[in-house]
KEKE-3310 file (N, C-alpha, C; in steps of 0.2 Angstrom, whole numbers, plus 5000, padded with zeros to 4 digits):
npx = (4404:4404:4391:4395:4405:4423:4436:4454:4468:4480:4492:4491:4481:4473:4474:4469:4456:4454:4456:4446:4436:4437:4434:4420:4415:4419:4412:4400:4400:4402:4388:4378:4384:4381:4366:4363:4368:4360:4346:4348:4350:4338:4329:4332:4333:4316:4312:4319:4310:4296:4300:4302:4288:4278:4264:4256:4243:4235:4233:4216:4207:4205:4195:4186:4170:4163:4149:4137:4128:4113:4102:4087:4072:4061:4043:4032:4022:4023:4022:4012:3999:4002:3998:3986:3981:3982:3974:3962:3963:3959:3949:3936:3922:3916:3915:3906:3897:3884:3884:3891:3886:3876:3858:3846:3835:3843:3856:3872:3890:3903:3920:3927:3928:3925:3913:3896:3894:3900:3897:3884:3887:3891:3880:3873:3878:3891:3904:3913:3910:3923:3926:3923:3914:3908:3900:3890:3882:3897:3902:3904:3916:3926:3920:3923:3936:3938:3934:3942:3954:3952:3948:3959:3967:3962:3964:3979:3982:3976:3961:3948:3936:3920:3911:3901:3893:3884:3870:3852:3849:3839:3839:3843:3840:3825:3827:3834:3846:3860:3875:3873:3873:3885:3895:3894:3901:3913:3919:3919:3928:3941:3955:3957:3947:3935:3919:3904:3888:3872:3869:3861:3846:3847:3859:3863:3857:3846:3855:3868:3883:3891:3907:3918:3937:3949:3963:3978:3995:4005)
npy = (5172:5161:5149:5138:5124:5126:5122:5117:5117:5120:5124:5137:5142:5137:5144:5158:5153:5153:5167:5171:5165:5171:5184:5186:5181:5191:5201:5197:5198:5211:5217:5212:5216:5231:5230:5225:5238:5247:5243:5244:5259:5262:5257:5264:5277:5279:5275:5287:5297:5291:5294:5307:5310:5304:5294:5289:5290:5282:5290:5293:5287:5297:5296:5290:5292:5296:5295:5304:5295:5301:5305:5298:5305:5309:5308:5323:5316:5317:5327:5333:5327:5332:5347:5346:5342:5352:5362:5354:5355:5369:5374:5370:5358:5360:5370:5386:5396:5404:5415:5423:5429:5442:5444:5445:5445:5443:5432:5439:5443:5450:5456:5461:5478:5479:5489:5491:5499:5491:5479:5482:5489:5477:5471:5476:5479:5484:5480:5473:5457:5446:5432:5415:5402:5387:5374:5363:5348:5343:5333:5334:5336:5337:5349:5357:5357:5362:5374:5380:5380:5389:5401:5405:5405:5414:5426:5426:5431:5441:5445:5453:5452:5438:5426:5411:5399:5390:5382:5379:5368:5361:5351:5339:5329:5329:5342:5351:5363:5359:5362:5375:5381:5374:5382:5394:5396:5390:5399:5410:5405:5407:5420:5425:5433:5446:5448:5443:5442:5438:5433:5445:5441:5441:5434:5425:5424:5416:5403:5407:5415:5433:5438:5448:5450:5452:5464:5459:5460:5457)
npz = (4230:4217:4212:4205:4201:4207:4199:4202:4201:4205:4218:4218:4213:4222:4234:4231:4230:4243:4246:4241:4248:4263:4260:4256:4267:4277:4272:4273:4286:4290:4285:4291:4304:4301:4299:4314:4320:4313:4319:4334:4333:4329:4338:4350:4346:4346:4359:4364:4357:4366:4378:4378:4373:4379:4383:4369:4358:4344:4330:4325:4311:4298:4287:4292:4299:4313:4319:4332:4343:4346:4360:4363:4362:4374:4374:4381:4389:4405:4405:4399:4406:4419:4416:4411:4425:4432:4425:4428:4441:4447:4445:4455:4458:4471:4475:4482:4474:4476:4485:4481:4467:4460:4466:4458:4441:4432:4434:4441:4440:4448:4453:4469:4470:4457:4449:4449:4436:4426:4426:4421:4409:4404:4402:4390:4380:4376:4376:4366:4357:4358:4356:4357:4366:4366:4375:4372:4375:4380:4392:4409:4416:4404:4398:4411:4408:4395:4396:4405:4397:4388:4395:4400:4387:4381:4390:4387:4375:4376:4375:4377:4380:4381:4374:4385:4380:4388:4387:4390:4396:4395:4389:4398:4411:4419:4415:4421:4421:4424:4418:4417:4432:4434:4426:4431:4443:4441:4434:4442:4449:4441:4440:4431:4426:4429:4429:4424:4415:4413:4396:4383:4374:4360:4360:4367:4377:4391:4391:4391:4393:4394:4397:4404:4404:4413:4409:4399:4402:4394)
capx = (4407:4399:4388:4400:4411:4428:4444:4459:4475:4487:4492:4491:4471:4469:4474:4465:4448:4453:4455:4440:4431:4436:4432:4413:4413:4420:4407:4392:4401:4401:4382:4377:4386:4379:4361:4361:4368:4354:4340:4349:4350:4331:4325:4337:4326:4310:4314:4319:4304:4292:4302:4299:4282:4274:4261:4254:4238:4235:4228:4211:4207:4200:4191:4179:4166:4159:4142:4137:4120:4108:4098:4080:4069:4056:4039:4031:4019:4020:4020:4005:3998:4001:3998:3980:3979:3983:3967:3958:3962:3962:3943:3934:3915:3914:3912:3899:3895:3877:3885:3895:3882:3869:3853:3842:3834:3850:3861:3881:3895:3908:3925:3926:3931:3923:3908:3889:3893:3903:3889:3879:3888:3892:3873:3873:3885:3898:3911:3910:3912:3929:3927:3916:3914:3900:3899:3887:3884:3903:3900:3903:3926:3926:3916:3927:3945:3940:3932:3948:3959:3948:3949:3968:3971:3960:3968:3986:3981:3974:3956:3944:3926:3920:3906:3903:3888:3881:3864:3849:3847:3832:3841:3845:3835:3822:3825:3838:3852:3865:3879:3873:3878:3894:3900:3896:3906:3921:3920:3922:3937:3946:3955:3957:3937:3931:3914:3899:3881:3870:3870:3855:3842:3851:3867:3858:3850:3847:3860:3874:3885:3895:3912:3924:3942:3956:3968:3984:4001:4006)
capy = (5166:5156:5141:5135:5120:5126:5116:5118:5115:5120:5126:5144:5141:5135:5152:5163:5153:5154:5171:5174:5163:5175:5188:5185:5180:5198:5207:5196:5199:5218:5219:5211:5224:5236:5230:5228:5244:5248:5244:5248:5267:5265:5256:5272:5285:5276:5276:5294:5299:5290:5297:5315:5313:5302:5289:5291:5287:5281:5293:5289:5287:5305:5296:5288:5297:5295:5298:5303:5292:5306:5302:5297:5312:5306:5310:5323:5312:5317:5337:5335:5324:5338:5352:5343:5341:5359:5365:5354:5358:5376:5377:5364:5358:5361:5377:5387:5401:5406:5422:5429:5431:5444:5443:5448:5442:5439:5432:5441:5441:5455:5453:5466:5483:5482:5493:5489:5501:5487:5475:5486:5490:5472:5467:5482:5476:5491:5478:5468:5449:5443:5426:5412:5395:5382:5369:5360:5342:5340:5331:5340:5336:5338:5358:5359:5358:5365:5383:5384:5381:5395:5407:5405:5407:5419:5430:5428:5435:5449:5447:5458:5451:5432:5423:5406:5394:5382:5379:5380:5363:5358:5342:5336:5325:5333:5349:5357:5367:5358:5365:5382:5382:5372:5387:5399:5390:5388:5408:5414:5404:5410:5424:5432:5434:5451:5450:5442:5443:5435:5435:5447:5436:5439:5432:5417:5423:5412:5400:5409:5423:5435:5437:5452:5448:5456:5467:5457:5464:5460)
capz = (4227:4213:4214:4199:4204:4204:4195:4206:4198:4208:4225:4219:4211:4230:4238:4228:4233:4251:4250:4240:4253:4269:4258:4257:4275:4279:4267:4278:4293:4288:4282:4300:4311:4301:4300:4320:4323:4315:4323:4339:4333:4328:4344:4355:4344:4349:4365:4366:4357:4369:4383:4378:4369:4383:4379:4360:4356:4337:4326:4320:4302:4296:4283:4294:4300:4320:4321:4339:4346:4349:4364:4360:4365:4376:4374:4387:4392:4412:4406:4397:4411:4425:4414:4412:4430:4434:4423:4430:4448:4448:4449:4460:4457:4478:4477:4483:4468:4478:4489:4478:4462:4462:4468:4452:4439:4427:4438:4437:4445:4447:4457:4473:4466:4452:4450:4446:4431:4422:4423:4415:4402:4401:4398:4387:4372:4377:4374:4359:4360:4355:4355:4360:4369:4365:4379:4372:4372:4383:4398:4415:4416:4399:4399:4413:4403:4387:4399:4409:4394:4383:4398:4400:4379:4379:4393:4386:4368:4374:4374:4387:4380:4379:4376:4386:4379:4391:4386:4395:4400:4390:4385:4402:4415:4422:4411:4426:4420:4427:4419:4418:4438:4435:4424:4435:4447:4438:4431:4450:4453:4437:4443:4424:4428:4432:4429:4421:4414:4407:4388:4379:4370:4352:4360:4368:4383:4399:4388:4387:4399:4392:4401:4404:4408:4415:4404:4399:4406:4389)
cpx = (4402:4396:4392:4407:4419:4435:4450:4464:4481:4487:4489:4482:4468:4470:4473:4457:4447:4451:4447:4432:4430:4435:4425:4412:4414:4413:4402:4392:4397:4393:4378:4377:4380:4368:4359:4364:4362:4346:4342:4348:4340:4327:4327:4333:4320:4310:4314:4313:4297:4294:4299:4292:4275:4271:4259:4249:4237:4231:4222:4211:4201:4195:4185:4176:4161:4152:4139:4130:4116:4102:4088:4077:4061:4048:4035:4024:4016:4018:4014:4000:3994:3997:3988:3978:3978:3974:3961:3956:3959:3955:3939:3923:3912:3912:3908:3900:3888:3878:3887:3891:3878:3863:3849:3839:3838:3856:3868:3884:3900:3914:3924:3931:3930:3915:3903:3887:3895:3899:3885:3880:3889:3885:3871:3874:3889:3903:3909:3914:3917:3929:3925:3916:3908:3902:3895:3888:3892:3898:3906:3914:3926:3924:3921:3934:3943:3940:3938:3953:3956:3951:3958:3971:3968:3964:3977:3985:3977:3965:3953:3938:3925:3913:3905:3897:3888:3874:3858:3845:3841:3833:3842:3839:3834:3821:3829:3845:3858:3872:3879:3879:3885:3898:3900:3901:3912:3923:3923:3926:3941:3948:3955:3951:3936:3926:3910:3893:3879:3867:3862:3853:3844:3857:3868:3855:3851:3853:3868:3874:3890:3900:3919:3932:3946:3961:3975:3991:4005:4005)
cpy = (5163:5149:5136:5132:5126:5123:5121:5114:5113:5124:5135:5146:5140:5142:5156:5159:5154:5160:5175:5173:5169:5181:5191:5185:5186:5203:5205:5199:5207:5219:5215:5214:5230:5236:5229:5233:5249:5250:5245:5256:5264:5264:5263:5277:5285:5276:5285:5297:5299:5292:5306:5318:5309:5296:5292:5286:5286:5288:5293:5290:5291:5304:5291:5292:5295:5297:5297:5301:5298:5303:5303:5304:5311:5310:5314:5322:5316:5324:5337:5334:5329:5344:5350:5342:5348:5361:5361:5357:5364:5378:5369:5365:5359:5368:5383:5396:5406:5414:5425:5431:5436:5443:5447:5442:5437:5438:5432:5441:5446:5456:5460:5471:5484:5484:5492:5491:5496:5481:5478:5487:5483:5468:5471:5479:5481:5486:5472:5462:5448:5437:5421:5404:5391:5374:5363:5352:5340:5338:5335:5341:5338:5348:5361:5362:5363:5373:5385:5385:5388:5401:5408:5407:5415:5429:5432:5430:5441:5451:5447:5454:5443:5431:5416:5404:5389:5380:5379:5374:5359:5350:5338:5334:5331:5341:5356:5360:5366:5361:5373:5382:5381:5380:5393:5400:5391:5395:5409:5412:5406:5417:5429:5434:5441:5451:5444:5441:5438:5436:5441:5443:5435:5437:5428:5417:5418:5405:5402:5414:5427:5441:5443:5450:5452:5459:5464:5462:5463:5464)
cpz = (4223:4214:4209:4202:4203:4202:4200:4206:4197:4215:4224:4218:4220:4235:4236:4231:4238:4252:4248:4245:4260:4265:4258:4264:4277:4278:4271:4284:4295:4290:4290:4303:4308:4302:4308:4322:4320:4318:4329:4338:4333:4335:4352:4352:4347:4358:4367:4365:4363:4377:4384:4376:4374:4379:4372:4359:4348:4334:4321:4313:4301:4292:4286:4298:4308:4322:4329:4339:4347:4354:4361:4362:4368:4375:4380:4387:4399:4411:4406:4401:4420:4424:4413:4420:4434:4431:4426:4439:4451:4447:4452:4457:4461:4478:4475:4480:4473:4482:4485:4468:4465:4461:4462:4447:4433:4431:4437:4443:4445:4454:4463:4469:4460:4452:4448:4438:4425:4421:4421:4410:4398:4397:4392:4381:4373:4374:4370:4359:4354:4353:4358:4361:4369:4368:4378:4370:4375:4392:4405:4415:4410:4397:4405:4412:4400:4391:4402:4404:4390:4387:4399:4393:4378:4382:4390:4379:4367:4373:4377:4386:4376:4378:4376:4383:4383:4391:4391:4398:4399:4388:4392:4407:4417:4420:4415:4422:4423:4424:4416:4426:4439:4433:4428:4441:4445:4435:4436:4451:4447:4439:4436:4424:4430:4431:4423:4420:4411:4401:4386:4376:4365:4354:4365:4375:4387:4397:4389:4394:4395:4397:4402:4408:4409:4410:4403:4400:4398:4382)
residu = (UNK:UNK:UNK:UNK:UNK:UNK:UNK:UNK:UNK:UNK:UNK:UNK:UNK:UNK:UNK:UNK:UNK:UNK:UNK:UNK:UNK:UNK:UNK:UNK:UNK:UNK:UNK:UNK:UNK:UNK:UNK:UNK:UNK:UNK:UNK:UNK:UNK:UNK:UNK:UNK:UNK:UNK:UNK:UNK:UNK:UNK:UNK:UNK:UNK:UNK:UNK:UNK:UNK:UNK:UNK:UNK:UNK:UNK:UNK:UNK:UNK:UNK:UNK:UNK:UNK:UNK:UNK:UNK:UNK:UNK:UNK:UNK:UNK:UNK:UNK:UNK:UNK:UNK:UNK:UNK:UNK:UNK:UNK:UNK:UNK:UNK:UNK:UNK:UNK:UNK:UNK:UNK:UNK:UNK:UNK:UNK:UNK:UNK:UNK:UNK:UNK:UNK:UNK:UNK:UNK:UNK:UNK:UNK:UNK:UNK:UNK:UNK:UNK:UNK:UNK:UNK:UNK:UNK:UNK:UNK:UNK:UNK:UNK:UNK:UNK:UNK:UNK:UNK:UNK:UNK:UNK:UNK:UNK:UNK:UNK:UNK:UNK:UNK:UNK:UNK:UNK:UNK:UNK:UNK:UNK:UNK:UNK:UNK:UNK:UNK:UNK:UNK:UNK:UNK:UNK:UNK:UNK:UNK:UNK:UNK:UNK:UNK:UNK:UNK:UNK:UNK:UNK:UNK:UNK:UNK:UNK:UNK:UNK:UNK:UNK:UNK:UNK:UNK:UNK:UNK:UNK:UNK:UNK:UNK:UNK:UNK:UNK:UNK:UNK:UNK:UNK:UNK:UNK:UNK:UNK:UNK:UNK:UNK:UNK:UNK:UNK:UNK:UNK:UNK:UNK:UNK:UNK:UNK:UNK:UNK:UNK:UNK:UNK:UNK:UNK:UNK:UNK:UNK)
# end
């Protein structure tokens, strides 16, 4: 119906607007019913859906990107700590080296079952020196670590023939040889140790020992 007054003439002009008036009201009426049976169908679909499809979780948004926290990676501290404790342990400064060397003027050392020949060839040069350890100037823990960690690198790459330097003690009080003894000490409990002499005078003599190890398994 128009916002524009209407002029009303006569009886007839008057029942034409009536009927134009319940006309409109019809066409709202209509558009009503219809617009709620709509959302009733839509809210009945919905329903069924989440009947049959259970709960539903949203979708996230594929264009953002979740980067998972990677846990820190702690530093191994305690490994290093143990693994330091281990080489120190595993030769003692208690123990008593004096039975198990021989009685000579170069004193050596050879594990049971190995044969007097092998020190001899060891003072000899039969087996040519692989590779060599200079002690000097570490103090007593310090000569400690570096010999066990040497005899251990040494054994796992395969090499038979060492040479240890510990000095002849010229520099230390009273002029004793104290870590000559240490090192013999800490050889004997190395079990990759089979044998050792003391160096020949071109390859340091009462300084120095030169050390046969065990054949690696690999």
């Amino acid at each position: 119906m128009s916002n524009k007054p209407v002029k009303v003439s006569s009886l007839t002009d008057l029942k034409l607007v009536k009927r134009e008036i319940e006309a409109q009201a019809q066409q709202q009426a209509q558009r009503a019913a219809e617009m709620a049976r709509a959302r009733k169908q839509a809210a009945s679909e919905k329903d069924l859906f989440i009947r049959a499809a259970g709960a539903v979780q949203p979708v996230p948004d594929k264009r953002r990107v979740l980067l998972k926290k990677e846990p820190s990676v702690a530093q191994p501290m305690q490994y290093q700590r143990d693994e330091k404790a281990v080489l120190i342990e595993a030769i003692s400064d208690e123990f008593d080296v004096g039975t198990l060397l021989d009685t000579d003027d170069n004193l050596s050392f050879r594990r049971p079952g190995i044969g007097t020949d092998v020190t001899r060839k060891l003072r000899r040069g039969d087996w040519s020196i692989q590779r060599q350890l200079d002690l000097h100037g570490l103090r007593r823990d310090e000569a400690r670590e570096q010999l066990s960690f040497f005899i251990r690198e040494a054994f796992k790459h395969g090499i038979r023939c060492v040479r240890v330097v510990h000095g002849k003690g010229l520099g230390s009080p009273g002029k004793a040889p104290v870590l000559k003894s240490r090192v013999h000490s800490w050889l004997v409990q190395k079990n990759e140790v089979l044998a050792f002499v003391q160096a020949k005078p071109s390859d340091g003599g009462a300084g120095a020992l030169v050390v046969l190890l065990m054949a690696s398994k690999g």
